[in-house]
Residue frames as a rotation matrix with the C-alpha (Angstrom) as fourth column:
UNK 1
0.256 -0.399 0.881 -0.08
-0.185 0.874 0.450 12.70
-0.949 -0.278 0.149 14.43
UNK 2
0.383 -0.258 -0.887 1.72
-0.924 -0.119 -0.364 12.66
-0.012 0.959 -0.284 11.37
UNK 3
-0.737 -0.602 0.307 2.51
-0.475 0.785 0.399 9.02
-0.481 0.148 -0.864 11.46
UNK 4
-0.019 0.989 -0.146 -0.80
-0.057 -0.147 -0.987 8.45
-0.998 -0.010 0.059 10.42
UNK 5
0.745 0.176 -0.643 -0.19
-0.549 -0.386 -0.742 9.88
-0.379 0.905 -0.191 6.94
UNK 6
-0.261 -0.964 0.051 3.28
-0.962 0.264 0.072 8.02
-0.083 -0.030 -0.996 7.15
UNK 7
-0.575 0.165 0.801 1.69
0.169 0.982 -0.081 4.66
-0.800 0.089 -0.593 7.65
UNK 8
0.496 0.727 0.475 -0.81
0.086 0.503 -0.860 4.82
-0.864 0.467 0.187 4.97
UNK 9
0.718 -0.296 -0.630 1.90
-0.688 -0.161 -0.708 5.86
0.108 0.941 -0.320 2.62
UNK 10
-0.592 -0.749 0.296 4.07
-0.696 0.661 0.281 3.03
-0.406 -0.040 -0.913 3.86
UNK 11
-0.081 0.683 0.726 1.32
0.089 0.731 -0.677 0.48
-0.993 0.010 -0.120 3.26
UNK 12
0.965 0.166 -0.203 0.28
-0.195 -0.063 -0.979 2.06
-0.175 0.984 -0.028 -0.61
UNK 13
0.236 -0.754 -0.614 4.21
-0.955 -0.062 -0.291 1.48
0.182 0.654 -0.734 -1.61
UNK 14
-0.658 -0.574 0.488 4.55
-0.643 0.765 0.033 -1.56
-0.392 -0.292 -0.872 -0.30
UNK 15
-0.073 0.464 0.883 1.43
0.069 0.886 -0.459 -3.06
-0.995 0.027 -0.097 -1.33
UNK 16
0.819 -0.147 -0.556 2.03
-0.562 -0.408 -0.720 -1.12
-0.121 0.901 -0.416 -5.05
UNK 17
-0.447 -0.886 0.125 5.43
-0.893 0.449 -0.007 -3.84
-0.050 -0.115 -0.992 -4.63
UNK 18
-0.557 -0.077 0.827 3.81
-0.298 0.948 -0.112 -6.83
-0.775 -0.309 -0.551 -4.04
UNK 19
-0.708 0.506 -0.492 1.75
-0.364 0.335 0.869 -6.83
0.605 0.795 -0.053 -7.14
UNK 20
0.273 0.945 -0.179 -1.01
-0.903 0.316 0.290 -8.36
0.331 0.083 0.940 -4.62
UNK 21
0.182 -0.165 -0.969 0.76
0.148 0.979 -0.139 -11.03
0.972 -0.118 0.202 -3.02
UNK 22
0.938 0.337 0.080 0.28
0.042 -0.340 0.940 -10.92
0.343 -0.878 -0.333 0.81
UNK 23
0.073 -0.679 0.731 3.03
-0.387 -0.694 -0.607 -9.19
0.919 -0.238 -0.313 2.73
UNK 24
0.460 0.214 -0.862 4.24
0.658 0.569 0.493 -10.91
0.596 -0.794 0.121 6.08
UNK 25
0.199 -0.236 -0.951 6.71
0.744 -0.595 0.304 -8.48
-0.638 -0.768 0.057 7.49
UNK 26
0.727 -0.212 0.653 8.05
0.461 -0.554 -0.693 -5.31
0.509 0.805 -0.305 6.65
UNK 27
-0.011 -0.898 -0.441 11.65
0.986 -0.084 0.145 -3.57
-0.167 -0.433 0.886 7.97
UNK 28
0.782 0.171 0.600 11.54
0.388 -0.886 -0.253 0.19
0.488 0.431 -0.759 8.07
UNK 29
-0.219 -0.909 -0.353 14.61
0.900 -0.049 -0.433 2.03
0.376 -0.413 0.829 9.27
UNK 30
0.647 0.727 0.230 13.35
0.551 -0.654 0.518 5.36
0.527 -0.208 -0.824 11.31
UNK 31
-0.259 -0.957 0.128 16.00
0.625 -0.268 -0.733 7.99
0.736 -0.110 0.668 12.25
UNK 32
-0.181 0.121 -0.976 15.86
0.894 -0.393 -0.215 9.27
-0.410 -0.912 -0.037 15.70
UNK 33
-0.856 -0.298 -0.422 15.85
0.310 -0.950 0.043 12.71
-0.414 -0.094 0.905 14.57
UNK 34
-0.697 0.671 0.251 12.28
-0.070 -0.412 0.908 12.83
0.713 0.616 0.334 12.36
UNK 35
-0.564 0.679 0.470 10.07
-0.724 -0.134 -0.676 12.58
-0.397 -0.722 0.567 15.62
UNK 36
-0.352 0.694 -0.628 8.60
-0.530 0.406 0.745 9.99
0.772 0.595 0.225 14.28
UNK 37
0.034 0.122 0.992 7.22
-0.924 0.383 -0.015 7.91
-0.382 -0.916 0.126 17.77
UNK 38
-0.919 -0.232 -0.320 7.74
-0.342 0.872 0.351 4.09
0.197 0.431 -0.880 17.10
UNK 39
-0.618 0.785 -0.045 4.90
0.523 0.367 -0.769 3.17
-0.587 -0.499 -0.637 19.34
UNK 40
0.162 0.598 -0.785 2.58
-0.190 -0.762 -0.619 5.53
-0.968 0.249 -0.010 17.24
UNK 41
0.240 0.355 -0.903 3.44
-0.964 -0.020 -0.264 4.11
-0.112 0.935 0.337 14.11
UNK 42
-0.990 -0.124 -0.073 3.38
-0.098 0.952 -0.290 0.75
0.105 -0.280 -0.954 15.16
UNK 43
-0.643 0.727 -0.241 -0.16
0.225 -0.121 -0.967 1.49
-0.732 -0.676 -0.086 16.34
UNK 44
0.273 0.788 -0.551 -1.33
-0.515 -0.364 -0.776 3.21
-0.813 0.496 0.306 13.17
UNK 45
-0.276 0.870 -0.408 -0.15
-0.940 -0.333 -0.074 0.46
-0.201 0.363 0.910 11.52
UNK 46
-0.796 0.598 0.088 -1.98
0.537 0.766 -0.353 -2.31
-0.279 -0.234 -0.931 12.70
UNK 47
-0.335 0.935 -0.117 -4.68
0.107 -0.086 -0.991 -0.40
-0.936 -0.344 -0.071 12.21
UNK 48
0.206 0.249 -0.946 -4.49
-0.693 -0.646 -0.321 0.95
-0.691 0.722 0.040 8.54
UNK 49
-0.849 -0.435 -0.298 -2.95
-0.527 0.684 0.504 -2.60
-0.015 0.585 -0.811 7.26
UNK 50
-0.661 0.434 0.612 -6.56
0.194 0.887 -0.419 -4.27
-0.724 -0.158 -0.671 7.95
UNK 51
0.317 0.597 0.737 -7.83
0.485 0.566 -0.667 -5.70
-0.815 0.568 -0.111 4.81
UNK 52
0.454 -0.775 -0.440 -4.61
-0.861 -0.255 -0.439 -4.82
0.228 0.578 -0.784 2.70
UNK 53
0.764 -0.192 -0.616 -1.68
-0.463 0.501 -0.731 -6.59
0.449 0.844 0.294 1.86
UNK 54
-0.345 -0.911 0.226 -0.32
-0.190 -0.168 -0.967 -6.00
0.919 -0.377 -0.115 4.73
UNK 55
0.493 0.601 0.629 -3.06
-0.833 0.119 0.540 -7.27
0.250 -0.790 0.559 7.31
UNK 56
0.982 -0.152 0.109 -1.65
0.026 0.690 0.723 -9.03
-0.185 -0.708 0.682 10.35
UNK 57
0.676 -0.663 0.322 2.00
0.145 -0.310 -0.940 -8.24
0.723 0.682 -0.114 8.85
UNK 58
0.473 -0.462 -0.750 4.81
0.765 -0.207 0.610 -7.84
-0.437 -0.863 0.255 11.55
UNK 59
0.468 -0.594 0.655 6.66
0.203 -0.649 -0.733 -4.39
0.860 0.476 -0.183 11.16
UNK 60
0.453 -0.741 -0.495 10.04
0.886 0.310 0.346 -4.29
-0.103 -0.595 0.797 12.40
UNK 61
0.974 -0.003 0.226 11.26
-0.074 -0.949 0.307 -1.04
0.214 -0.316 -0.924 13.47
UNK 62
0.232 -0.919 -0.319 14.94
0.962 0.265 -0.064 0.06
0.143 -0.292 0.946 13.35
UNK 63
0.838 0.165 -0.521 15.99
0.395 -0.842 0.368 2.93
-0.378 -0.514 -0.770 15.01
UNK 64
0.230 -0.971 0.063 18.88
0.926 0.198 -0.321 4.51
0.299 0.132 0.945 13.43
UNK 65
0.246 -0.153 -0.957 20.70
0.690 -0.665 0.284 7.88
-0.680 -0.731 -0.058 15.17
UNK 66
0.778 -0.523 0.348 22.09
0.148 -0.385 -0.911 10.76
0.610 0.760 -0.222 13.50
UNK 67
0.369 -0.629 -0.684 25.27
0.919 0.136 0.371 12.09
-0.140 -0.766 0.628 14.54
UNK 68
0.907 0.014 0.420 26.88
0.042 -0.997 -0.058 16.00
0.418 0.070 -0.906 15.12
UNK 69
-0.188 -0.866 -0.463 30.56
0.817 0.124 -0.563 17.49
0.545 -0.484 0.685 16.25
UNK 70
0.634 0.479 -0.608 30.52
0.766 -0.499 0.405 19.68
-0.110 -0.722 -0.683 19.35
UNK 71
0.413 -0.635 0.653 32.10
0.287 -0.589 -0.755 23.00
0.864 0.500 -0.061 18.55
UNK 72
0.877 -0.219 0.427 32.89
-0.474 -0.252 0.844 23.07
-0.077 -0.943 -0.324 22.35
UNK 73
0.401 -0.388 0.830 34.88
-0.443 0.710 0.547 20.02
-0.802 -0.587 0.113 22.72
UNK 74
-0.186 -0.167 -0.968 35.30
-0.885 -0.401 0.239 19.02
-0.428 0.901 -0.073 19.11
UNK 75
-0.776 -0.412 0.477 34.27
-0.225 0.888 0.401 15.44
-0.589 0.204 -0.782 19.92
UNK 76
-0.613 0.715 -0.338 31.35
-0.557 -0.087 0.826 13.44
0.561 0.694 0.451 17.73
UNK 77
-0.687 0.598 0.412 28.39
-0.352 0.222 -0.909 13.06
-0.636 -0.770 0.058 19.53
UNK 78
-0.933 0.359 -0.007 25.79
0.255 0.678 0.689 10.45
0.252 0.641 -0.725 18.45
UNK 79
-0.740 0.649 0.176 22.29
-0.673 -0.716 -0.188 12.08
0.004 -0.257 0.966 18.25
UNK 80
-0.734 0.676 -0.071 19.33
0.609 0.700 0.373 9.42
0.302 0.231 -0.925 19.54
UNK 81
0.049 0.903 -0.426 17.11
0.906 -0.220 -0.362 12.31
-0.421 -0.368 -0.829 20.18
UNK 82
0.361 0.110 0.926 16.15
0.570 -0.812 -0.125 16.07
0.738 0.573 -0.356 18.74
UNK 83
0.838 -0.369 0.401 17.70
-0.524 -0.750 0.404 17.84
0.152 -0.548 -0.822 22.10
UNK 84
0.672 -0.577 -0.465 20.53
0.681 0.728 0.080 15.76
0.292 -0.371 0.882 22.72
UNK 85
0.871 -0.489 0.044 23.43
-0.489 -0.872 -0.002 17.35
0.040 -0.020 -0.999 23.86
UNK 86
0.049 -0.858 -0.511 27.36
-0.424 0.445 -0.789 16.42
0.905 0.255 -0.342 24.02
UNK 87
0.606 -0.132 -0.784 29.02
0.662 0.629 0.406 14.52
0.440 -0.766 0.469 27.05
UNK 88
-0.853 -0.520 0.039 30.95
0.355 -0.633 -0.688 17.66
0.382 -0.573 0.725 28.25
UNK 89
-0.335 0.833 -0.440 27.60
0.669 -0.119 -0.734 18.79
-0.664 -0.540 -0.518 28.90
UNK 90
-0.803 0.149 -0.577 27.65
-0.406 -0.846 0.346 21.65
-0.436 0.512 0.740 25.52
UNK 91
0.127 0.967 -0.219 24.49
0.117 -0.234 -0.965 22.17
-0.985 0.097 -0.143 23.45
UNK 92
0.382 -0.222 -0.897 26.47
-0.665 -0.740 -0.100 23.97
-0.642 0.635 -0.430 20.66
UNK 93
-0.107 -0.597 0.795 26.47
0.136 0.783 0.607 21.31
-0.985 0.173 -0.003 18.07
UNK 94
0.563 0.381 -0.733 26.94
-0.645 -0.353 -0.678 21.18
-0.517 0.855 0.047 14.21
UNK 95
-0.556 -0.435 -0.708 27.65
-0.816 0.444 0.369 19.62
0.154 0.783 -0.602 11.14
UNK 96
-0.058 0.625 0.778 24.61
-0.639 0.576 -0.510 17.48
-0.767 -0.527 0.366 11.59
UNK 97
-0.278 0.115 -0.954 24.03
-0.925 0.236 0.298 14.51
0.259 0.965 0.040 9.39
UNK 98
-0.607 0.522 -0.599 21.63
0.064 0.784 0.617 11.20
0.792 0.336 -0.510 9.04
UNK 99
-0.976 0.101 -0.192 19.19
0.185 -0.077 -0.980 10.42
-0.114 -0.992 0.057 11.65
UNK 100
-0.507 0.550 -0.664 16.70
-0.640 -0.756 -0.139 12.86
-0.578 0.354 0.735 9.62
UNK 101
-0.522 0.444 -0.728 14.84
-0.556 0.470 0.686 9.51
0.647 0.763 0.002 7.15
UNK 102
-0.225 0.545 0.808 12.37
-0.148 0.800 -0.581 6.63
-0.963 -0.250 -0.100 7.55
UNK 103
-0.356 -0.002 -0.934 12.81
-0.896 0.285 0.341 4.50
0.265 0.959 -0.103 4.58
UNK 104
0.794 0.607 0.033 11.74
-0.608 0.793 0.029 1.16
-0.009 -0.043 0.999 3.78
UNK 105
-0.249 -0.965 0.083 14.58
-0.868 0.261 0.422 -1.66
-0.429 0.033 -0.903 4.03
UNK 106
-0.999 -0.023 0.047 12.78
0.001 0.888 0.460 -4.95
-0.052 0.459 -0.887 3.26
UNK 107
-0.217 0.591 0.777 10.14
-0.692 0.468 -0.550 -6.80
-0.689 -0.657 0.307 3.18
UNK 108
-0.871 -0.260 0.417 9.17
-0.093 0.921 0.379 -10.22
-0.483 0.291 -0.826 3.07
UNK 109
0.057 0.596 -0.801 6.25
-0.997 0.000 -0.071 -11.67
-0.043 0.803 0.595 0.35
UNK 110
-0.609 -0.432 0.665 5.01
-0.156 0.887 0.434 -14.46
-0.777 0.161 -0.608 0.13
């Protein structure tokens, strides 16, 4: 479960940001394409935020896609999963790009 290691480095940068001033939400942007499981790092962290800066915090999850051109069909096919495939029905995609991060976007401080 590599979200695990993901949350506790989300938590140390963020609370290395607040200087110590309690943290209410945080915004993370999570590209379909790093396996990352929302529910699974939603889960680890609630747990790992208690008694941090970030206990009781709300973290808001955005999913974001990558996207790829089918070398069948030549259209661009938006990628919200690691098998996806095109809408002709091809496999045979390339020129992949985004999808592939999980950054931080905000968060709030009070």
């Amino acid at each position: 479960m590599h979200e695990l290691a993901l949350t506790r480095s989300l938590i140390e940068v963020c609370s290395q940001q607040a200087q110590g001033a309690r943290i209410l939400r945080v915004t993370v942007e999570v590209g379909a394409l790093t396996c990352v499981m929302p529910e699974a790092l939603r889960f680890c962290f609630e747990a790992c935020s208690v008694g941090t800066a970030l206990a009781d915090a709300e973290l808001e999850i955005i999913m974001t896609p990558g996207w790829a051109r089918c070398r069948d069909c030549g259209e661009e096919v938006e990628l919200n999963e690691l098998l996806a495939d095109c809408g002709c029905g091809s496999v045979n995609l390339a020129e992949w790009r985004g999808g592939d991060a999980l950054r931080i976007r905000s968060m709030e401080v009070v």
